[in-house]
N, C-alpha and C positions, 0 to 999 in steps of 0.2 A: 629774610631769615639767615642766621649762623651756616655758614657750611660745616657739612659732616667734618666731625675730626677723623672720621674712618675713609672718604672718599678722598680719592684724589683729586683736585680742583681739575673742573672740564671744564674748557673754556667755550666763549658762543661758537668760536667757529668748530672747534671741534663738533659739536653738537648739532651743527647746523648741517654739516657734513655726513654725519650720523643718519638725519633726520632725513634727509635729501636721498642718502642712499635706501633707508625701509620705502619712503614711498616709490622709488626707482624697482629696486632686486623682490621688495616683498609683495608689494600691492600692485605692480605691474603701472603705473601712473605717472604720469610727466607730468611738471609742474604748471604748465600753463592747462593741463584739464581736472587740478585735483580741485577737489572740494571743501572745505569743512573737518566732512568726516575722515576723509581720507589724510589729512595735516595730523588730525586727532589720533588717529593708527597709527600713523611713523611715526609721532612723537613720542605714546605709548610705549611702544616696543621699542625705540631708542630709549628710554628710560627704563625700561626694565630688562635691557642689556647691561644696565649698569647697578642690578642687583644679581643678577646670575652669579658672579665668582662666591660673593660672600657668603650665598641662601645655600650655596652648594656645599662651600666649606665645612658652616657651619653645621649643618645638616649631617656630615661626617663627623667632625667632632663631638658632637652630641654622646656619639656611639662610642669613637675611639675613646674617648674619657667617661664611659658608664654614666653620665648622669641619667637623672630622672626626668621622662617625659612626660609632660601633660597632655591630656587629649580632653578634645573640650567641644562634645558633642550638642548640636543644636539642630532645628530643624530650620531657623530661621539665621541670613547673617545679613542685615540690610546695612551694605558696606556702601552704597552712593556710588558719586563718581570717584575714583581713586588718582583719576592726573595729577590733581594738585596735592594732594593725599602723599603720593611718593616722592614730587621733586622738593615737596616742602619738606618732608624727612630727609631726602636724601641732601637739602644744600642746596636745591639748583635751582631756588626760583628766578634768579636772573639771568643764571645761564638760557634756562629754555626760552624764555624771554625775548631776551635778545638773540638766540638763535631763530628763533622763529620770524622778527621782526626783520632781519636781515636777509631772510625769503620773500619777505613782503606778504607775512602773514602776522594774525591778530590773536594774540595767546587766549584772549578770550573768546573771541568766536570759537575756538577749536575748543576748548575747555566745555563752552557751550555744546557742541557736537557729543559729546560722550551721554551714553545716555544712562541712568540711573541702574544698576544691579537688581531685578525684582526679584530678592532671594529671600524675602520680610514683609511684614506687617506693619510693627512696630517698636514698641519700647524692647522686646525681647529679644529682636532680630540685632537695633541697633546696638543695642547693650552688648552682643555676643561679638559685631561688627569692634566698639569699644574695647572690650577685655583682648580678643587677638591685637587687635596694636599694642595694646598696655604689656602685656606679654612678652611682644617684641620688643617695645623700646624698654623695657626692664632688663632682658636678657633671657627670658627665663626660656627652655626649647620645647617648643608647643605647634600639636596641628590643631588644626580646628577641623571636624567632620562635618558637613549636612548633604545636602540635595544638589543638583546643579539644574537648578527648576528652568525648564523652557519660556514658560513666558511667566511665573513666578505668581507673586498675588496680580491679581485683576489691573487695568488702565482703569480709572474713573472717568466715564464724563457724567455731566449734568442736561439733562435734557427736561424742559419743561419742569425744573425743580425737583425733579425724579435722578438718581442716582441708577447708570446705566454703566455693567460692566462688560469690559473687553479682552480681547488677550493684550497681554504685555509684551509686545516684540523686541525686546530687548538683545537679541542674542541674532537679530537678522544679518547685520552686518559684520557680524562676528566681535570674538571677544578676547583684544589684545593683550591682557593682563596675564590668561592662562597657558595653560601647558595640557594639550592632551597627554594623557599616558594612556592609550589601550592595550600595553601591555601590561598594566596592574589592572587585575578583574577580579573580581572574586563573586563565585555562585550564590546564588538565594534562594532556597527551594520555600516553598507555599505548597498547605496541602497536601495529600498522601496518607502513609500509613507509618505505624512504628512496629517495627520488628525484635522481639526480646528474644537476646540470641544467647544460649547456656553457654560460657565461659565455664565453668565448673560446676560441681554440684552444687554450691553456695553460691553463685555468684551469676547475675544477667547481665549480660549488656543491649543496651536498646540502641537499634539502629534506626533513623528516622529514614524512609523514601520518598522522599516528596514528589508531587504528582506533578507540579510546573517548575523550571527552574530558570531566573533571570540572572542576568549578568550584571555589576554594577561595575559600570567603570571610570577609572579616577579621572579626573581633570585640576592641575593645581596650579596656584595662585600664589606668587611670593608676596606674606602681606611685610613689608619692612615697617621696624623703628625708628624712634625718633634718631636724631643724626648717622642714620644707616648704620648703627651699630652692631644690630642683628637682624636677620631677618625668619621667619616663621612661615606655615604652610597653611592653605587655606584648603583644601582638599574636599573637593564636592564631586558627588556619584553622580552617573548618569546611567540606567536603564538601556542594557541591550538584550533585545531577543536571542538567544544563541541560536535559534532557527529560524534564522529573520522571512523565510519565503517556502511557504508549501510548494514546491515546484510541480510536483504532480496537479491539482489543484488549479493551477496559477494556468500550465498547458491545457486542460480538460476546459477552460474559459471560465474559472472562477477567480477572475481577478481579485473581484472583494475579497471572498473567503480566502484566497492562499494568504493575504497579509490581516487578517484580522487578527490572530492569536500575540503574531506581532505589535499590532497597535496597542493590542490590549496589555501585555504588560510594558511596553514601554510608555502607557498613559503613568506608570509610577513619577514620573520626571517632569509631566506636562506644568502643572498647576499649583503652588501652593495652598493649601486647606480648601483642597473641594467638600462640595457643601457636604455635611452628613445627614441631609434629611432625609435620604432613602438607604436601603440597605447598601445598594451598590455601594454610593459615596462612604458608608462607615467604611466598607471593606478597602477600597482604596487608601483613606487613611490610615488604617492599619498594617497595609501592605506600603507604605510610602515610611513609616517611622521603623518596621522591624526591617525594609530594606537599607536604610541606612544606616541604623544601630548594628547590623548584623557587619554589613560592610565593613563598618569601622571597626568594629572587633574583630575580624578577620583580618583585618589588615595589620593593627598592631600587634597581634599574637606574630602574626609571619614575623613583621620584624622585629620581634622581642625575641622569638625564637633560634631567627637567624645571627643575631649578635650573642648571646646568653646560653641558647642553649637549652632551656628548661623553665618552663610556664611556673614553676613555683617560686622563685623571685620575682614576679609580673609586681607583687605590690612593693619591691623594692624599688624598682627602675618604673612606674608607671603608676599615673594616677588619671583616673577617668571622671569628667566633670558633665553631670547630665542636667544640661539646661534645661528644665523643667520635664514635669512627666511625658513628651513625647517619645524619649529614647531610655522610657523605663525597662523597657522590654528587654532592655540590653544585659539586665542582671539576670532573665533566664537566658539569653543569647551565651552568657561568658560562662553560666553553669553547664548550661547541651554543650559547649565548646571543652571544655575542663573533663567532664566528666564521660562524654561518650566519644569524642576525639583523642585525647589523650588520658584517657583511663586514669586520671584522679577521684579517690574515695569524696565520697560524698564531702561530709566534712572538711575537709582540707580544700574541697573544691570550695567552699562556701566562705573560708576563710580567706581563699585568696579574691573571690569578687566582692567579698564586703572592705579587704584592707585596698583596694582597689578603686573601688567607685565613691562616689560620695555627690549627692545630690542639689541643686538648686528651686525650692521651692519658689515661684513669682504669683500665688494666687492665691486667697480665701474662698474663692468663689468655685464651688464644687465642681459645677460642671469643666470648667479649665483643669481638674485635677484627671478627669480626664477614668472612664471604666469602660470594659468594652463585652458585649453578651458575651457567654460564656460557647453558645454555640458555636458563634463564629470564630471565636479563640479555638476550639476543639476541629473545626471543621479547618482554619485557614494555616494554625501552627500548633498539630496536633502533639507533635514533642512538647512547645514549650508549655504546652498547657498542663502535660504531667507532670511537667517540670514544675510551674508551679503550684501545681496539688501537693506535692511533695516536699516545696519550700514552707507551706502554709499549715501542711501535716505537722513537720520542727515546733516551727513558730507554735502554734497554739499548745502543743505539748508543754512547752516552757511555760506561758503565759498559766494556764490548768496548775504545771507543778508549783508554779509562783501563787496564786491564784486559786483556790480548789472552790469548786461550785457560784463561779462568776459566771455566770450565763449571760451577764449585759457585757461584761468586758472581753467574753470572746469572741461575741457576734461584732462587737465594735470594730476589735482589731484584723478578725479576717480578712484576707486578701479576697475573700469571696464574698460577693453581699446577696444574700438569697430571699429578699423581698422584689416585689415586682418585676420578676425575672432576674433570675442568676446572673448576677453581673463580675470582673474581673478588676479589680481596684487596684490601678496603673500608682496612685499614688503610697499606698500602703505599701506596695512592693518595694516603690523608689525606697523607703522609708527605713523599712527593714533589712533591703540588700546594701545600704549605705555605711560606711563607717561615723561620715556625718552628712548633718543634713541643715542649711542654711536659709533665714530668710533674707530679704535686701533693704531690709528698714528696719530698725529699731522696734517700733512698733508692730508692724508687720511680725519679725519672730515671736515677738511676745505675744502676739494674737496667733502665731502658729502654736505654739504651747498651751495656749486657754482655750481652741477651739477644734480646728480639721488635727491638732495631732495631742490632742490634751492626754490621750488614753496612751498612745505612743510614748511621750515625753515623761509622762507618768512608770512607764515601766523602762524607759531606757534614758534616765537625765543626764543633760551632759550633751546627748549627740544634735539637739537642736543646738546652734550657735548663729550669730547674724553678721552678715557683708553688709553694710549699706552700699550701693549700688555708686556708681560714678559715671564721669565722662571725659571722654580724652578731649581735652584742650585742645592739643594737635587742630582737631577738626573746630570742636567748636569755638574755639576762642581766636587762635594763629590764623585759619583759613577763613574761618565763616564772618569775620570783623577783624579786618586787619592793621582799619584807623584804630580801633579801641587797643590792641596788640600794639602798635605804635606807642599808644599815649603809655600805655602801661610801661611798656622797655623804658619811654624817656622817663617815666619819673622812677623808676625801682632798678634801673640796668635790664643789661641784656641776660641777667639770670636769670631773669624771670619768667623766660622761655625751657627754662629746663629745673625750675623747680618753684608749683606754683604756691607753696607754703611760705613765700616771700609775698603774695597778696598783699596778707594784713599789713603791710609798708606802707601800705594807700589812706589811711584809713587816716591820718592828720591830713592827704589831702581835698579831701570831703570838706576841710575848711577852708577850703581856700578857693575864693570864686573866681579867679584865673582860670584854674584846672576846672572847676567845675564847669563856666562856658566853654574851655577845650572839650570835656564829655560831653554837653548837650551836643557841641558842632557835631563829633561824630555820627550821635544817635541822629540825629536831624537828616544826615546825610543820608544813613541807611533806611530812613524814613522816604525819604525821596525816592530810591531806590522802589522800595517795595510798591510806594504809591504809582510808580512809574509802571509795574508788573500787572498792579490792579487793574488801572486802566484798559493795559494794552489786552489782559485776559476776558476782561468785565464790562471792559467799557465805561465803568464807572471810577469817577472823578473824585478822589480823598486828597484830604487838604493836611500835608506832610505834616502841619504844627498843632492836629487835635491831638488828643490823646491814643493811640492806638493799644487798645483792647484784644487780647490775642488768646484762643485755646485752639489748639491747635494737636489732637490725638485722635487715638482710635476714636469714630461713634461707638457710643455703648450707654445704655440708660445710668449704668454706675458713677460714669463721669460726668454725666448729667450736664450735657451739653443745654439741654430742656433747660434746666435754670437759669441761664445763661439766656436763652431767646424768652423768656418768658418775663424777664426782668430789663430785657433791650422792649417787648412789649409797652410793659409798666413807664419804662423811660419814653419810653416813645408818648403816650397819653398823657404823661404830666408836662412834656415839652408844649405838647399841644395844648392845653389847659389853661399852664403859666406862659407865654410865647415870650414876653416882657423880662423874666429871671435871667439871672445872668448864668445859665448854663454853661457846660463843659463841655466845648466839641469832643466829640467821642469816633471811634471809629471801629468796632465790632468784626474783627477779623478772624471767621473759625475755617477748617482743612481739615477732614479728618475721612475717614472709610467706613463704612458699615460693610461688615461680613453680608456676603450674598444673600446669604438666608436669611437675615436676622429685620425681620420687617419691621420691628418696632425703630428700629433706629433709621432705615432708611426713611420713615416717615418724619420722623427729628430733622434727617436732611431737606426734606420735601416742606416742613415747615421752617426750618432757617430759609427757606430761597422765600417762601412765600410773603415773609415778614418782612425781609429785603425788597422782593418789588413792592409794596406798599409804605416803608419807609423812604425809600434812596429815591421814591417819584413824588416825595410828599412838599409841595413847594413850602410851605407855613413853617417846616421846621428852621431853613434857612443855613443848612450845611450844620446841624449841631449833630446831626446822631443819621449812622450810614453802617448799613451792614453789609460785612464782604466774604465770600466763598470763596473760596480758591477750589478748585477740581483738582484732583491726581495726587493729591498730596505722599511726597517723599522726601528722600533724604535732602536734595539740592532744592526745594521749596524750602524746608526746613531752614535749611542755610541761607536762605535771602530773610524768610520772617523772624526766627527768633533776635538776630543784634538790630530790626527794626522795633520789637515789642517796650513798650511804655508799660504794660501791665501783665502780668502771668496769668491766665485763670487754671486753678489747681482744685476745683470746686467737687471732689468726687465727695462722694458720699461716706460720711469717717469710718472705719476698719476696711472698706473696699480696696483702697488701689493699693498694690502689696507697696510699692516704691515710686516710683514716677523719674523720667529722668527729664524727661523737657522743664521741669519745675528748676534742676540743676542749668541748663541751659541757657534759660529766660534771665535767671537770676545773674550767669557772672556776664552775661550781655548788659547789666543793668536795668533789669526790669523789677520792679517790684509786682510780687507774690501778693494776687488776695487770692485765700484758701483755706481750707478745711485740716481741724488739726489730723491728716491722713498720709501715710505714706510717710518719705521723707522729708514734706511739708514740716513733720514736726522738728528732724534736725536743720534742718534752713532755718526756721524762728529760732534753735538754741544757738545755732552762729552768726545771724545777722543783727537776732535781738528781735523782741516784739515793735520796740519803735520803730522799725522798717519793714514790717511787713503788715499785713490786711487780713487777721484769722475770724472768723466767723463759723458759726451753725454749732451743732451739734457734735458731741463726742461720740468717742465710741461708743463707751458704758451708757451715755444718754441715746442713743443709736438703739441699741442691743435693749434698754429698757422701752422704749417706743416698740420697738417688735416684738416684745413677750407682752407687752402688756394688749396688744393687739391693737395698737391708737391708730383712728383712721385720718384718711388726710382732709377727710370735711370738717374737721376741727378746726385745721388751719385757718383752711380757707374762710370757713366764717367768724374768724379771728382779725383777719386780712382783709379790706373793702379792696385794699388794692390789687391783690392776689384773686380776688371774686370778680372783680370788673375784666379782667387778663382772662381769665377762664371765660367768661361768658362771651367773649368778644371771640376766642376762639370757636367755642363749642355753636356761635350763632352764626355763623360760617364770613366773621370780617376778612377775615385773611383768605378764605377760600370760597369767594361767592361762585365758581365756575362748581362747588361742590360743596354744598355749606355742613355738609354730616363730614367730611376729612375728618376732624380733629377728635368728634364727639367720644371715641373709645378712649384718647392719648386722656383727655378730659375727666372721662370717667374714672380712669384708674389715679389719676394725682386726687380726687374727690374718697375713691376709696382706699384700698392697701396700703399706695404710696408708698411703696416696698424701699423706693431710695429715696423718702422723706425729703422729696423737692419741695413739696408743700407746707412740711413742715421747716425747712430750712429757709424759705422764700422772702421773706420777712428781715432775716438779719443779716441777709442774703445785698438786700436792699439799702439798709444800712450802713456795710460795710463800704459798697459803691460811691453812698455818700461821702464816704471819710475820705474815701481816695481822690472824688470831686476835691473836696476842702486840700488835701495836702497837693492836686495839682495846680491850685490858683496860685499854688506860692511856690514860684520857682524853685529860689534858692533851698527851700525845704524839699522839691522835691528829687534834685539834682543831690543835696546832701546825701538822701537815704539813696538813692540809686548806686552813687560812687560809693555806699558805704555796703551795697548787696556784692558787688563785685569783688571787694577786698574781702569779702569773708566767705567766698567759697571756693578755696585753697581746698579744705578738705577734702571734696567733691570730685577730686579727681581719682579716674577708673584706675592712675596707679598706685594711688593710694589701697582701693580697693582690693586689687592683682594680690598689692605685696601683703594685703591681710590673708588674701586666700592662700598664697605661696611658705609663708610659714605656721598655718594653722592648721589647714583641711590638707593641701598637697606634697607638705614638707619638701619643698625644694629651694635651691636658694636662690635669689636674687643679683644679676651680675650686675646692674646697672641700680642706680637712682634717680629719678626725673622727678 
């Protein structure tokens, strides 16, 4: 890579020097006893010695020159490993290189050593991971807020085809990237009482007392841009007891109890998304997204304060970005902050967190929008809940004087939903406390306008507007495929590292079958690669020049992994059938997590392994069709599979997946998309074109008419002998003779509901498969469309993205272009 035009050229030895001295002064270790891990530390921290001046500068400047800061609150930031992350921004990948090689150490082993960040899930973690770089290498001055989660989401193993979770120890050996600050803290009280104290005879003011109060305290992370231009904050809370030890207690011999109060609210920190199937877990959730929302708005008021002077410019100097409804809460957090803190009138107070905040919607799917009983709102943050009784009192006012005698449109819009117990609708609030409110696809807004906000948009048009979603190159194009990065610079220059709207320069190379074997060599290579990972995880033997087959996401019935093994079934029975046809080696590669609780999915995973050992030990098919799991699936999984993938699967169910970004990923690796016209799947076909992609199934509107009309999915099937014979081989226990009733419920429901019309999609589902068989017998057809997926997704970049939200939603400007 380019070295920065901001860094000063270090050379290895200085570097080496460097390196030698952290593992010496800082980790206590001589060279002949360090490890791995310990090469991986000094190196860390000698590189992020070499972002200190700038992060620091800049970070003043920001202030000294009034601009506007963005704060870009999320619960999730699934940022990976960051080594190669900052020396590839910063310039140094040869320096580290060869500094390290000149120790007689291996940049890769040590790169191996770092272990993934578990601060995420998925698409929403890494997307937030994406926008902080894009950020930075734009220019633009931005923290990021979330969590500083102890062991973060779950370790996955796989045990007997069962999906078993564990904690994440990622933070054992500590975490060279960060910065404690325990001296930035700020209180969180939970619970109590509220005190309405007579200020005059007109006027109360409500004092909250909360009955626990925890500490959050900062830990930050300089996340740097591309060629170190600028650098940005990544700032995550961490949970401390301010009375970490009942010491009375503790002497009288009650060891447990003197630290239990403490365990318990520093459990805020422990876990990403504990399950919420019992009350406890809601309350922890609840107590994990208003500790962090709360944090971050205490925080930026201090410093908004402390430069300005006075909280009523906040929406000049300050725009607040809420990554979907977990840090909704934040627009009563900034009104009790506004209004009982510094004594602004109601109104005034409303105008400055609506000119303030402005929302990111990523779901249709109700339950992700996320409500919470109203007891527990009352009993855990008994301010914010008057607070928002009082936000929702306004609202319906207007909507009534807008509106008189609508009794459906003001049960619709309430923040309070009062069937089956009084609930608290996180999304409605984001919606209304918002100046605007964005979807991340195309589609996706315009299905937020026709459905979860049609009643909203209907009274306030204008404030939905849509982002389509991106991804930083940086990571996944420069680091995660460095041959393909290679082939690209030689044929388009080395601009094309810093502006990927030079792509479509590629797109006469598509004819030319030179280039086109220089891209198969690549992909082949990283075929190798991955087939080499299978093995050593799996044990099982994939043959690098099948086709490899790849979905690779959250489990979840909407993404309908199910289709996907139900049609590796189907293949699997007609190989066996016809053994003679000249089949397509296939290689069925899925990774993805099922949420703890969510047992229809982990039995999706318990049926992909099952379908696997009875494939990959089936001699008769002869290495044509092999199915692979990967466990643990993250960010640096991610990065070996997607520039191995031959083929995308983007198969969710249409109006379901708001956006997708691995669909972005698969595609400028060179993979062609078969998928459903969903998400951003629909702008990949308007940029690559239908003749290089694989769309199938059902639309939305044909979607949406299938569930009103109440169509069951035993239609399908007995439409389908092929789809009938797949079910029956399940539900008569082929795949599970140690259990032959496993599958009979998964069975029953594709027979009736079929809520995400796997049954009814299965069919064309199959079809499109075949098309992709036919366009991979022919090379040179299918090396054409792959060279030709890559050149046309330039747009797809998260700075493209940035600099829509930058001059639309956050009005700030843009220092840089990439």
């Amino acid at each position: 890579m380019p070295k920065s035009e901001a860094t000063t050229p270090q050379d290895a030895a200085a570097l080496s020097e460097a390196i030698l001295r952290k593992l010496t002064y800082d980790l206590g270790k001589s060279r002949a006893g360090a490890r791995d891990r310990d090469w991986f530390m000094a190196t860390a921290l000698a590189v992020r010695d070499r972002m200190v001046d700038r992060w620091l500068t800049q970070l003043r400047a920001s202030y000294e020159t009034g601009k506007k800061q963005v704060y870009y609150l999320s619960l999730e930031f699934l940022i990976g490993r960051l080594l190669r992350d900052c020396i590839s921004n910063l310039g140094l990948n040869q320096e580290v290189a060869a500094a390290l090689a000149s120790l007689g150490v291996d940049f890769e082993q040590v790169r191996q050593a770092e272990p993934d960040a578990a601060l995420g899930n998925g698409g929403l973690g890494r997307l937030a991971a994406c926008f902080m770089e894009s950020m930075a290498s734009l220019g633009i001055p931005a923290f990021g807020y979330g969590i500083r989660y102890e062991h973060g989401l779950f370790r996955q193993l796989v045990r007997e085809g069962w999906q078993r979770e564990y904690p994440e120890d990622w933070l054992t050996f500590g975490n060279p990237w960060e910065y404690a600050r325990p001296e930035i803290a700020h209180d969180i009280g939970f619970g109590g009482s509220v005190e309405a104290v007579a200020v005059s005879e007109l006027r109360v003011r409500h004092v909250w007392h909360p009955a626990e109060t925890v500490q959050a305290v900062a830990y930050d992370t300089p996340v740097v841009g591309w060629r170190g231009r600028h650098v940005n904050t990544l700032r995550l809370w961490s949970a401390r007891a301010i009375d970490p030890l009942k010491l009375e207690a503790f002497n009288f011999g009650d060891h447990v109890g003197a630290l239990a109060d403490r365990m318990r609210q520093e459990s805020i920190c422990k876990v990403l998304y504990p399950s919420d199937e019992t009350p406890a877990g809601q309350e922890l959730r609840l107590r994990q997204e208003y500790f962090f929302a709360s944090a971050a708005l205490q925080d930026l008021v201090r410093r908004h304060l402390r430069v300005y002077g006075d909280l009523r410019s906040l929406p000049e100097k300050v725009a607040i970005q809420l990554n979907d409804t977990h840090p909704a809460i934040a627009i009563a957090e900034l009104m009790r902050i506004c209004v009982d803190q510094h004594d602004i009138a109601w109104d005034e107070a409303w105008e400055i967190t609506r000119g303030c905040i402005s929302y990111t919607n990523h779901t249709l799917l109700p339950e992700a929008l996320e409500s919470w009983p109203v007891p527990l709102m009352e009993r855990l943050l008994p301010r914010h809940m008057q607070i928002i009784y009082l936000i929702n009192a306004h609202h319906l006012d207007s909507v009534r004087h807008a509106h008189p005698e609508d009794g459906r449109l003001l049960s619709s819009v309430s923040l309070i939903e009062e069937g089956h117990g009084r609930r608290v609708r996180m999304g409605h609030l984001a919606f209304i406390g918002s100046h605007k409110v964005n979807g991340v696809s195309a589609l996706h807004s315009e299905l937020l306008k026709q459905t979860v906000f049609a009643d909203f948009h209907a009274l306030s048009p204008g404030r939905i507007v849509n982002k389509t979603n991106g991804i930083t190159f940086r990571r996944w194009l420069h680091q995660a495929n460095p041959g393909l990065t290679g082939l690209l610079t030689e044929a388009l220059g080395p601009e094309v590292l810093d502006r990927p709207s030079l792509l479509p320069g590629l797109v006469p190379q598509a004819e030319d079958a030179g280039f086109r074997g220089r891209f198969a060599a690549v992909k082949r290579a990283n075929k190798e690669a991955l087939a080499s990972v299978i093995r050593h995880q799996l044990d099982l033997r994939v043959d690098p020049g099948a086709l490899f087959d790849v979905q690779i996401k959250r489990i979840h019935e909407y993404k309908r992994q199910l289709l996907n093994i139900l049609e590796t079934v189907a293949l699997y029975d007609a190989i066996r059938a016809q053994p003679m046809k000249d089949w397509v080696p296939r290689v069925k590669i899925f990774a993805g997590k099922a949420a703890a609780s969510y047992h229809r999915a982990k039995l999706i995973i318990k049926l992909a392994h099952d379908v696997a050992r009875v494939v990959n030990s089936d001699p008769t098919l002869r290495g044509a069709l092999k199915l692979a799991f990967l466990p643990n699936y993250n960010v640096s999984l991610a990065e070996l599979i997607v520039p191995a993938a031959d083929l995308s699967e983007q198969i969710s169910t249409a109006g379901m997946e708001a956006s997708g970004t691995g669909n972005m990923k698969l595609a400028l690796n060179g993979a062609l998309t078969i998928g459903t016209l969903d998400g951003a799947n629909v702008e990949i076909l308007e940029h690559v074109g239908a003749e290089n992609i694989h769309i199938f199934g059902l639309t939305t509107e044909q979607v949406a008419a299938h569930r009103a009309a109440g169509t069951r999915g035993e239609a399908a099937v007995a439409a389908s002998p092929r789809l009938g014979e797949v079910l029956e081989a399940l539900e008569s226990g082929v795949f599970s003779p140690d259990e032959p009733d496993r599958y009979r419920g998964l069975v029953a429901s594709l027979r009736g509901d079929d809520y995400f019309l796997v049954s009814a999609d299965f069919d064309h589902y199959w079809e499109a498969q075949r098309a992709v068989d036919a366009r991979w017998r022919d090379p040179a057809a299918w090396q054409r469309a792959a060279v030709l997926n890559t050149a046309h997704m330039g747009w797809f970049s998260s700075d493209r993205t940035i600099a829509e939200y930058a001059e639309d939603i956050w009005r700030v400007p843009v220092a840089h272009t990439a």
